[in-house]
N, C-alpha and C positions, 0 to 999 in steps of 0.2 A: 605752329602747326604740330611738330613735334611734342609739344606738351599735350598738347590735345589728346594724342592721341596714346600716351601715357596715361594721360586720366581717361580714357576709355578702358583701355587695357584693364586701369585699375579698378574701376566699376564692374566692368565684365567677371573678373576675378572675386569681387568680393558678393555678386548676384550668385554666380557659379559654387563658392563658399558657402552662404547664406541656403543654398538649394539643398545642396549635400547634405546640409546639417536638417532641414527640413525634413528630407528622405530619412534619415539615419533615425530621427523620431518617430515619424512614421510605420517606419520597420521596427523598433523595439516595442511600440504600442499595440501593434498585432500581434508580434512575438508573444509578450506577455499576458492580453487578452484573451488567449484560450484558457489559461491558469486562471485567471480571475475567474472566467466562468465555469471550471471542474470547480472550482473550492465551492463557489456558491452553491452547485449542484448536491457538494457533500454537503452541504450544510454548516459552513464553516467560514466566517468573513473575518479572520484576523490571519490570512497570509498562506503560501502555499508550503510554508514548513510544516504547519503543522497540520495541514491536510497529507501529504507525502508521512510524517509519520503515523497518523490515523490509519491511512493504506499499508505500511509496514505492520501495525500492529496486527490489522485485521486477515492481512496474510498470513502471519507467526499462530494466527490462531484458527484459521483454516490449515495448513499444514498440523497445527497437533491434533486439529479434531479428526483429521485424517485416518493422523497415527493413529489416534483413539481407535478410530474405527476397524483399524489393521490391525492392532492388539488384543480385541474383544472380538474377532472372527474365532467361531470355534474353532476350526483346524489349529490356530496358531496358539488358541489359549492351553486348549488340550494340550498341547506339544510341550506348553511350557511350565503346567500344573503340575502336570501328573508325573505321578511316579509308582514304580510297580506295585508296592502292597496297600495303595490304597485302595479304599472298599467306594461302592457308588456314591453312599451319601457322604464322604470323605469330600472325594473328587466332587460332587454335588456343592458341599460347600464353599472348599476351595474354588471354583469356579465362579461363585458368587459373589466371595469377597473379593477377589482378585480384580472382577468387573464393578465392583465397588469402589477399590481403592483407584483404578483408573480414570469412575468415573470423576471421582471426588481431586484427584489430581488434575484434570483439564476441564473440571466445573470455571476455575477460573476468566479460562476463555472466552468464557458467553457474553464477558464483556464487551468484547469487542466483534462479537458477529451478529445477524440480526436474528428472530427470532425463528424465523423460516426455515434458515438454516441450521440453528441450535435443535 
């Protein structure tokens, strides 16, 4: 009688094992399931690494266009152009190329944002 109820014990035990590990699948398969389906959303089915750095980049190049855009506000270009004996079309120019070479500095960017936003 006593054995018996050892191999119960030990069946109980090993259904109760069997369950957990059931569960424990279960939960990492939802876990991981919302990731499967941003990456798909980007447009990208070889893993959430490289969607996560897609996003990284794509932020890196929303912050500079930012910048860009904080750099090329007159107030701040004037501020950082000019200087006293320049004449207008001096300053004219200067302000031209200056908004040139920053466009041409975070042209790069457009790679990675869409065109909406470029």
């Amino acid at each position: 009688m006593e054995s018996f109820f050892v191999d119960l014990v030990k069946l109980f035990l090993q259904i109760l094992f069997l369950l957990g590990a059931v569960l424990v699948a279960i939960w990492f398969y939802f876990r991981i399931r919302p990731k499967t389906a941003e990456v798909s959303a980007v447009g990208q089915a070889d893993g959430g690494n490289r969607t996560e750095v897609i996003i990284t980049l794509r932020l890196q190049a929303s912050e500079r266009l930012i910048l860009f855009l904080e750099r090329i506000t007159p107030n701040n270009l004037i501020l950082r152009v000019h200087t006293p004996d320049m004449t207008a079309s001096q300053l004219q120019a200067a302000l031209i190329r200056t908004v040139r070479e920053e466009f041409e500095y975070n042209l790069s960017q457009q790679l990675y944002l869409t065109t909406k936003t470029w």
